[in-house]
N, C-alpha and C positions, 0 to 999 in steps of 0.2 A: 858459144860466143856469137856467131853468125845471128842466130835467131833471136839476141838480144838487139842486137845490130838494126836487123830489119824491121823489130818490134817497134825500137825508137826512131826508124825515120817514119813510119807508119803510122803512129800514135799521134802525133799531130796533124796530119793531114782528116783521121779520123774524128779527133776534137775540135775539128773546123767547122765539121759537116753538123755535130751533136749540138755546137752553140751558134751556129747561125741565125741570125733572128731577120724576121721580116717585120715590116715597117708595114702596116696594110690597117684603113678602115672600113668601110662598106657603110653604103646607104641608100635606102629603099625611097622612092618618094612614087606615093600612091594617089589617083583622085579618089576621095571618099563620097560620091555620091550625094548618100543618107543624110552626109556633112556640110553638104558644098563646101570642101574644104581640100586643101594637098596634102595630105600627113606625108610626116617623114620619122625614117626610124635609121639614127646613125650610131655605130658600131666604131669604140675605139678601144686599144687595150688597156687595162689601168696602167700597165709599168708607165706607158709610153705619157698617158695625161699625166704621170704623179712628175715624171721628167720635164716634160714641159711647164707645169704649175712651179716647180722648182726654178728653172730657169729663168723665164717669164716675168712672171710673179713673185719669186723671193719666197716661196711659203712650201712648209712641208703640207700636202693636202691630205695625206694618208685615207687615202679613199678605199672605202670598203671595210672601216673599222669601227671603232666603237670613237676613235681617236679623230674622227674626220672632221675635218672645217665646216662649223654649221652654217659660214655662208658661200660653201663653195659651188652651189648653183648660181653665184650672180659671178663667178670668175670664170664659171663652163660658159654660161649664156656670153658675156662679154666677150669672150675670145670666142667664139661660133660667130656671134655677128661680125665680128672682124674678117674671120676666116672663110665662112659660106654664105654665099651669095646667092640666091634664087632672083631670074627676071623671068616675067611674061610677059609675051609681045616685045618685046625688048624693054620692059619697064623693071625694072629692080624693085620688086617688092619683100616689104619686111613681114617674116617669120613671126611667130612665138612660139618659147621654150614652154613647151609642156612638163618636163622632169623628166628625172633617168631615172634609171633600175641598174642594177648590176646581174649580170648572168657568167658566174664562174669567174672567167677573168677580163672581161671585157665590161664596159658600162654603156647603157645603150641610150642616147639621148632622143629625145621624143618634141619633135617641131610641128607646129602648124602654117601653113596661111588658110587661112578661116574667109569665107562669103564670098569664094569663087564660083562663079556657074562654068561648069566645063567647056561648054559650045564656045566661050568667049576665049578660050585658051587655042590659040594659034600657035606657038610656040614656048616651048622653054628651058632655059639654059641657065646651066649648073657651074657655079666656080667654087673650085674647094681648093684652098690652100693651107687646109688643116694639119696639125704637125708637122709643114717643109721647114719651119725655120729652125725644128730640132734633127730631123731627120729628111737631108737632103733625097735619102732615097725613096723617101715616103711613097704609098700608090693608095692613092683613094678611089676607090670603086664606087660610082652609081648605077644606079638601077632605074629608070623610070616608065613606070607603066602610067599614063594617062589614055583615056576616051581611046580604048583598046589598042594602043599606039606602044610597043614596048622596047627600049633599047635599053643597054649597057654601055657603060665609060668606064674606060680606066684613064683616070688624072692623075699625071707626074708633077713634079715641077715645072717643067719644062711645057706643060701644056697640062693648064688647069681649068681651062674651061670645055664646055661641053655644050652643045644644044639638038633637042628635038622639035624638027618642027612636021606639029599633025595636020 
């Protein structure tokens, strides 16, 4: 009886740990060179976009299926320009959505700023407020390696902007 006892205060504390989910996307922004260009490659989960697209948006997107919204790339793109922000020099300049891919469970979306010459890149700073307004606990990670210049951001809510200056 004891060992049922202990089973049951135990078992939840262990089903806490098995369904915990983390809130987290990651994105690379790299100079291309070859490109004169910034590529950026950004990493979200599908649950968390199909929740958000739900919310948001009012629409089931059912992404990654046979059943998806054929124009659910101008609702990714719109909500990214909403949400991330790239400036250099302190100028806010506008991206382009390249398209996504999906890998497993995550969809990874694919951005430009295109006809940069890197010398001219003094600084640059990163605002991602991507998925806060569904998941306050959100943590968006960047990465940015420009003109050998490499650092790491983790943005909260709480502090969503980021800058490197090379």
């Amino acid at each position: 009886m004891k060992k049922y006892i202990v089973l049951l205060l135990i078992l939840p504390l262990l089903s806490f740990g098995i369904y915990h989910k983390f809130y987290l996307s990651v994105t690379d922004i790299n100079y291309a060179e070859e490109d004169q260009a910034i590529q950026m490659i950004s990493r979200y989960f599908i649950d968390d976009l199909e929740k958000l697209f739900k919310e948001r948006y009012g629409i089931d997107a059912q992404l990654k299926t046979k059943e998806e919204l054929k124009n659910i790339d101008s609702y990714i793109e719109k909500y990214l320009h909403e949400k991330f922000i790239v400036s250099i020099n302190g100028e806010e300049v506008p991206w382009n959505f390249i398209g996504k891919e999906y890998d497993v469970d995550v969809m990874k979306c694919y951005l430009e700023i295109p006809k940069i010459k890197s010398k001219k890149i003094k600084s640059i700073s990163v605002e991602s407020k991507v998925l806060f307004d569904v998941y306050p606990e959100q943590q968006n990670v960047v990465h940015v390696n420009i003109n050998d210049h490499k650092k790491s951001f983790m943005l909260i809510k709480q502090n969503d902007k980021a800058m490197l200056k090379l």
